[in-house]
N, C-alpha and C positions, 0 to 999 in steps of 0.2 A: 580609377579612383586613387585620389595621391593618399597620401602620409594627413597631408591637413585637412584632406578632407574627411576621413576618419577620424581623428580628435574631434573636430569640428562636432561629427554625430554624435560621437560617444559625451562630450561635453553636453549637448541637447536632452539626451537620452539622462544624462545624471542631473540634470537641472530640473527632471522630471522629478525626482525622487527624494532628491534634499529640502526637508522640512517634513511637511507632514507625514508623507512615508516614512523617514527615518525616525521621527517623534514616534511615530506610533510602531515602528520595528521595536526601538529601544526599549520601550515601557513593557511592550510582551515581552522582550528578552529578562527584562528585570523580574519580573513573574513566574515565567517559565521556563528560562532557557539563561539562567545567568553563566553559564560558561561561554557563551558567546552572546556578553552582554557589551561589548566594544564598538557599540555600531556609531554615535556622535558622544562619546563618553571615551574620551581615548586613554590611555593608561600604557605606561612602560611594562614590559613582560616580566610574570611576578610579583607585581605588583597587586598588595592585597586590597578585595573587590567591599568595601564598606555594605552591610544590608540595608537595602532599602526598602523590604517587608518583611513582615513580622509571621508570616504563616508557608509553606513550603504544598499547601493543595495544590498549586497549578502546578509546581514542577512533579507533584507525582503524578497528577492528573496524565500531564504533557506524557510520563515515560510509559506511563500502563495505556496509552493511544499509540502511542509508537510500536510495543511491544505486542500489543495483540495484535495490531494489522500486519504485523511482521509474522505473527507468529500462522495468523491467518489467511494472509496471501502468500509465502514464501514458508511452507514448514520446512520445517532441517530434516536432511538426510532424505526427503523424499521429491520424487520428481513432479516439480508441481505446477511444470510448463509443458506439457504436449507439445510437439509438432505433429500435421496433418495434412493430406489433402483437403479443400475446399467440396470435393464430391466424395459422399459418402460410397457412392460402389467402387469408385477407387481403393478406398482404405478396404475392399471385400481382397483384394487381389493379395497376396502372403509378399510377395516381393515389394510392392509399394509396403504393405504394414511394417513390414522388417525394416526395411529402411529410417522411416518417420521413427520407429521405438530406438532404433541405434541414433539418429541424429537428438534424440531427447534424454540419451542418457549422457552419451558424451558433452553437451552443450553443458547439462547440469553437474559434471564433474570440473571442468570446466568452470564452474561460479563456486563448486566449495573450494577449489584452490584458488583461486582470489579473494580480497577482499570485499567482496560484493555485501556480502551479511557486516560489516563493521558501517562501509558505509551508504548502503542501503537503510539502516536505521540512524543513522544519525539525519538522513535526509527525512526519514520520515519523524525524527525529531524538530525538523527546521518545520515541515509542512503542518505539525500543530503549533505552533509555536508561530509561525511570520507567515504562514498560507500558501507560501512562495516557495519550492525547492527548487535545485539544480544537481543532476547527478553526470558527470561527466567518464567517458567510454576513453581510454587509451591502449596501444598497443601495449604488448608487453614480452622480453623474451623471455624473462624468466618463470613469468606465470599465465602467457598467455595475453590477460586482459589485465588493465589496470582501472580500479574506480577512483574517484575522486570527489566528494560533495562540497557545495560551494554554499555558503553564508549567502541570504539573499541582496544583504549589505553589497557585496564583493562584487556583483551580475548587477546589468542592467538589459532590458530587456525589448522586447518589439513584436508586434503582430503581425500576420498578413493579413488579408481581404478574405480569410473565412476562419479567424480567431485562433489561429495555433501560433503559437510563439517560436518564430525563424529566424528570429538575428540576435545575437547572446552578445554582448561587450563585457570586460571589466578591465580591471586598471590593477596591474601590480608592479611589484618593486623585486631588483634582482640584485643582488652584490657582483663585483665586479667579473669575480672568478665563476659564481652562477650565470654570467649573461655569456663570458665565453664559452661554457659547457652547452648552452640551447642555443644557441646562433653559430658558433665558430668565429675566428679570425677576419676570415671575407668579407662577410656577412657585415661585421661589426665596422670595417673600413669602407666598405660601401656606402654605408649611412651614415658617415663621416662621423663615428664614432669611436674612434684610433685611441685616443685620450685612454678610453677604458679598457685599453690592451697594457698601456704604463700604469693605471692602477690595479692589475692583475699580479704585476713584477714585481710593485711595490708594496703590493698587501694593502690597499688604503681599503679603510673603513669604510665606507661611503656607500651607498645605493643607489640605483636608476631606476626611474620609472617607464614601465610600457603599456600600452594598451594593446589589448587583443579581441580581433571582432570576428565574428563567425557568422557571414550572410549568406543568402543565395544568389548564385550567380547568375546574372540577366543573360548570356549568354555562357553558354559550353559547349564542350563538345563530347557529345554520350558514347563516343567511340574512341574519347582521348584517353591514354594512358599514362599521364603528366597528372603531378595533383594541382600544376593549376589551370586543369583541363576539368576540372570536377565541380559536381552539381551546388557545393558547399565551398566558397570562398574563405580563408581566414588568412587575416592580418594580425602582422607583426609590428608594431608602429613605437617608435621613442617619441614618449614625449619634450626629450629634449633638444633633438634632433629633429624632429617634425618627419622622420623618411622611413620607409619604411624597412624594416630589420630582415624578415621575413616573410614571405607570401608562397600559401600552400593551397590546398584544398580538402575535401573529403567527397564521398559520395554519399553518407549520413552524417547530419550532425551531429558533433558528438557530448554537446550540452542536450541534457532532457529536463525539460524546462515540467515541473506540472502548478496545479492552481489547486488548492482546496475547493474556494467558490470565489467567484469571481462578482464585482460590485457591476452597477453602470458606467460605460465611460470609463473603466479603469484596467488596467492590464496587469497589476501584481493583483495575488489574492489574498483572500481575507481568512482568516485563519480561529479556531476554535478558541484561541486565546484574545485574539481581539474583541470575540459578541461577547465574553466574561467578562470585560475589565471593569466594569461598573458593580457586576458581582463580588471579583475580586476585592477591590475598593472598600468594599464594604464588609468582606469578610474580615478585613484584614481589622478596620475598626471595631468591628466587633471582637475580634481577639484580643485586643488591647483592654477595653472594656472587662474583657471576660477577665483578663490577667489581674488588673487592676483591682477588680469587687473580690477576687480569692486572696489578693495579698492584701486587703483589707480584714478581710474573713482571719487571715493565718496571724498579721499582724496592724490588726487596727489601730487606731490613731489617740494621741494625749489630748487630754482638755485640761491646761493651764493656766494660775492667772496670768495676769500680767504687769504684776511689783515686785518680777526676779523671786517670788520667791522657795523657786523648786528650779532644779539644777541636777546636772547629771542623767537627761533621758535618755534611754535606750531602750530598744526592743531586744538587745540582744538575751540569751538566756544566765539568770545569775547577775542580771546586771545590777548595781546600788543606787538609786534613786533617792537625791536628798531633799528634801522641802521643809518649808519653817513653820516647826510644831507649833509655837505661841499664834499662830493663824489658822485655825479651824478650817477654813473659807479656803486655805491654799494648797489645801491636799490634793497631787493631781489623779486623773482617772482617766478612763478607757472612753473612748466613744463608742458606741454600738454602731456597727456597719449597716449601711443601710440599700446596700446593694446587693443583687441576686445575682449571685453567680451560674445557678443553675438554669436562669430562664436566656440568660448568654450565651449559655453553652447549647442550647436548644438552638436557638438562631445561627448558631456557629454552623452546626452539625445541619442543620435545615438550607443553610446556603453552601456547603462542602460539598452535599451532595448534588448542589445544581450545575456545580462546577465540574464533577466528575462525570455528572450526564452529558453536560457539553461536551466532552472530551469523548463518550460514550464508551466511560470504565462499563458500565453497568451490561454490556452486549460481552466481553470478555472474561468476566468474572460471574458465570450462568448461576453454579450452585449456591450462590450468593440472598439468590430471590427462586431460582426454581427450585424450591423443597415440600417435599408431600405431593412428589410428581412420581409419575409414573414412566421408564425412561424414552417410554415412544411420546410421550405426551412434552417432558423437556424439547426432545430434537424435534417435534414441532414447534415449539414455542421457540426454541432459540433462530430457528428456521425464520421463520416471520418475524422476529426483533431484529436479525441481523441486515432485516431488507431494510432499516430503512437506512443501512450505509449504501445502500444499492447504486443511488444519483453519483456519491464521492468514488465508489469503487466504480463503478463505469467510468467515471472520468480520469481519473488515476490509471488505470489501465492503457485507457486509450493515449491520454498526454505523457505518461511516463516508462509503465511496463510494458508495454506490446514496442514502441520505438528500443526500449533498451534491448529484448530479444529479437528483436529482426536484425542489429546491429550485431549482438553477437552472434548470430547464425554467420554473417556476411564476415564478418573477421574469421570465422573457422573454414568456412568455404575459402577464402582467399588465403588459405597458409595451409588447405589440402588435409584438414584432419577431421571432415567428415567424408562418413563413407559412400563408396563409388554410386552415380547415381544408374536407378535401375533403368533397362530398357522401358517400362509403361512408363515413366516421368519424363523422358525425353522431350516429347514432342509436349507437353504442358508441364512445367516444372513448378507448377506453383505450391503455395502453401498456407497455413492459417495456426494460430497460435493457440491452444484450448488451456484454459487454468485449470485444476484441480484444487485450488487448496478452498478451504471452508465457505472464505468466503464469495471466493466465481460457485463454488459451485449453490452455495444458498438462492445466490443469482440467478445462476441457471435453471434452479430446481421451480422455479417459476412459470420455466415455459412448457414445463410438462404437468403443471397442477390443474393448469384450465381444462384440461381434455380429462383427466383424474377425476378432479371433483364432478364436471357434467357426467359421466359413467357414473359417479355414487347417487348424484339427484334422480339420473331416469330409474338407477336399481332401488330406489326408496319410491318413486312413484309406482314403481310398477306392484308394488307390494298392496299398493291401493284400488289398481286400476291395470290387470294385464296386459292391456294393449298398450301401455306405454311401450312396454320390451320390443315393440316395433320397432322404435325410433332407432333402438340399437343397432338394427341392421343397414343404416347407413356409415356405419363404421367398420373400416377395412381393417382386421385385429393384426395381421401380421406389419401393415405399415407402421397401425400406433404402436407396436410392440419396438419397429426397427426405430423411428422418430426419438423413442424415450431413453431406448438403449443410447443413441447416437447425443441426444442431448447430455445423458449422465456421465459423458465423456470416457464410456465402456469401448473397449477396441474393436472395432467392425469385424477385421481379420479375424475373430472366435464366433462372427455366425458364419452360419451356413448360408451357399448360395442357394437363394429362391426356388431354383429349377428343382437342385439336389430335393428340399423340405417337400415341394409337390410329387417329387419321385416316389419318394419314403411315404409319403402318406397315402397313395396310389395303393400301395404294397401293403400297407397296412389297411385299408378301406378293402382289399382283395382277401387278405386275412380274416378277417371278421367276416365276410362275404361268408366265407366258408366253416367257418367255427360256427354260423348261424345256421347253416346248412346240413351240417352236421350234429347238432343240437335237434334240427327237426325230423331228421331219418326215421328215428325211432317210431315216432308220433305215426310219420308215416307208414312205415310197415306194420304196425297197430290196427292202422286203419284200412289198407290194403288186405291183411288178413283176414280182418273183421268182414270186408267186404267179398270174399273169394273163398274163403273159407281156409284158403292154405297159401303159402309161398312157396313159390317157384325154387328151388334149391340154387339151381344155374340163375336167379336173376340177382340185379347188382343190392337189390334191397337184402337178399340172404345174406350175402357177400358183408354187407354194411354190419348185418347182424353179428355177423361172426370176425 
């Protein structure tokens, strides 16, 4: 693949997105996201951003969406990514469990010394806001890992043949002395771009444009140690040069592309700001309205004639207002307002809140609407309200979160600062990612309720009808006990092995054996007495007695 043939693409790929797409990025941005409202509105830097509405719901909307699922998925200070075996009796073993708890602490120190919480949520600001994020993975020597979030304006994007998005392009600009820093000297003569080594010397103002594409590679080599031996291609291309500046590779991508919800036929996604703009719209006119009937209300309007002869009006206070006495007829007056500001204000407040539903304020802000609850009756309610982010957080997960941790696992392994792997992992080293924060586990707490709630209907029928308690005994109590432990994302390594709990309860079953044995001695040498008239002194029944 040359130099032109990548412009070529990326030029395709952006002819995809110019117009509608960018019309309809822009107008969200203007809504909810005017800090990066630069998408076909272009403006010099500091240059002050004119309002083009009149109400600020979407942008609080957009931050209390950002801010719960952040605070949701990713709580601070706590580890809220497990690693794990795939086989639960694996994680029974202490040396695999140790392992997986140390590789899940360090990874997660790890993300609080980065940037990952800055721009983790700014990405999860684009994704209500344009539907579309990009959160990009770099090395880093001073803190490890670097992130980076990208404006969905700035990415253009591409599918494969089963809908995950695998080829990332965008288009940026470097000043002279910034393109010697990321290419070098060579690099930059190579591509017969020597020129921009004499405006490095000379300090010239100016900028260069490049393109950068990150595909996969038709062929590699999975044993090569070269990065352009790697499963992930990426180009370094001028476009003014046509040649290519740079060519690298990866073994993961390091664009994490995700989608809110995705139309027909379309490859960026659709975003919680875009199904409001008709709402928006219309709040926004109603706010005007509403402004308008109260400064009516505060300062309503003159009825004058019209042969000059009043002069001097104002609303202001103390103001002197003259008019010509010898004219009865020309005395001016007040009009009575004839607008309701308070049935504006109902429609205001009536579509405010359909705006913050879309954004789904209302699953974050619980104590808000659960009051005169009882706190196990809340955490079931909020339990079940927070399912229905279930579809978006499975997808999120999948397109964004689980790629960005398997990537930082593979960067820590490759710079040696996870710990030694144990003999049982050897010979299967694999792994799986478990979440804990609110909302995987709301998720999760799903697939343990179907089996919950059948145990509470058969213990309600049987209250009616004994022989239901039958049915119970097709349920193995220590499996469902490990299944629920295992799903609530509890540490396998703190039960016991199987064999061990049948040892123990052997032992205990032999106990009771004999405490009931010893309970009935009595009864019997009672009885034995009664029967014989006396006891033996030498038999074991005396013995008992005494």
């Amino acid at each position: 693949m040359t130099g032109r043939d990548i412009i070529k693409r990326y030029d395709t790929m952006n002819s995809n997105v110019i117009g509608n797409w960018e019309t309809l990025w822009q107008e969200c941005a203007d809504w909810a996201f005017p800090s990066n409202d630069n998408i076909n509105q272009i403006r010099v830097g500091g240059q002050e951003k004119p309002p083009q509405r009149m109400i600020d719901t979407c942008i609080e909307a957009n931050y209390n969406f950002a801010a719960g699922l952040f605070s949701h998925l990713f709580p601070p200070n706590t580890v809220w990514a497990r690693y794990r075996h795939p086989n639960p009796m694996m994680m029974q073993n202490e040396n695999v469990a140790n392992y997986f708890e140390q590789v899940s602490r360090n990874i997660h120190q790890v993300l609080l010394g980065s940037n990952f919480a800055q721009e983790e949520f700014q990405s999860l600001l684009c994704l209500g806001a344009f539907g579309t994020n990009c959160l990009t993975l770099e090395e880093d020597d001073k803190h490890i890992i670097r992130f980076r979030n990208f404006i969905v304006n700035n990415i253009r994007i591409e599918e494969n043949h089963l809908g995950f998005v695998d080829t990332v392009a965008r288009e940026y600009k470097l000043t002279p002395r910034q393109a010697l820093q990321k290419f070098g000297a060579e690099a930059l003569e190579s591509a017969n771009l020597s020129h921009v080594l004499n405006d490095v010397e000379s300090n010239a103002d100016k900028k260069y444009t490049f393109v950068n594409m990150v595909t996969p590679r038709v062929n590699y080599n999975v044993k090569g140690k070269k990065s352009i031996d790697k499963k992930f291609a990426s180009y370094h291309v001028s476009r003014e040069s046509g040649q290519i500046v740079k060519e690298s590779g990866f073994d993961y991508n390091p664009y994490k592309v995700s989608r809110f919800t995705v139309g027909n036929d379309e490859v960026y996604g659709r975003s919680p700001m875009s199904m409001v703009l008709g709402t928006a719209r219309r709040t926004n006119v109603i706010y005007r309205s509403m402004i308008i009937s109260a400064e009516q209300h505060a300062n309503n309007q003159w009825l004058v004639p019209d042969d000059d002869s009043v002069s001097g009006i104002s609303g202001r206070a103390g103001a002197i207002i003259k008019w010509r006495a010898t004219n009865p007829n020309g005395k001016p007056e007040r009009l009575a307002p004839g607008g309701d500001a308070g049935i504006a204000y109902q429609q205001y407040e009536l579509h405010e809140q359909q705006i913050k539903r879309m954004f789904f304020n209302h699953l974050f802000r619980p104590l808000d609407q659960y009051r005169n609850m009882t706190a196990t009756e809340v955490q079931e309610r909020m339990t079940t309200d927070l399912m229905t982010l279930a579809p978006f957080v499975s997808r999120y997960v999948e397109e964004h979160v689980t790629p960005v941790m398997e990537h930082v696992y593979y960067m820590l392994a490759k710079k040696n600062l996870l710990p030694e792997l144990p003999q049982e992992l050897q010979d299967d080293p694999n792994y799986e990612i478990d979440y804990v924060g609110r909302l995987s586990l709301a998720t999760k707490s799903f697939e343990t309720m179907g089996a919950i709630n059948t145990l509470r209907v058969f213990g309600e029928l049987a209250q009616m009808n004994p022989a239901m308690m039958q049915s119970l005994q097709n349920v193995q109590p220590d499996k469902l006990f490990r299944e629920i432990w295992y799903a609530n994302s509890s540490s396998m390594n703190a039960l016991k092995d199987p064999e061990e709990v049948l040892r123990e309860r052997e032992i205990q079953e032999q106990k009771v054996e004999q405490m009931r044995e010893m309970q009935m001695m009595p009864a019997m040498a009672d009885a034995t007495q009664k029967l014989s008239g006396k006891v033996d002194p030498t038999s074991i029944i005396a013995q008992m007695e005494e």
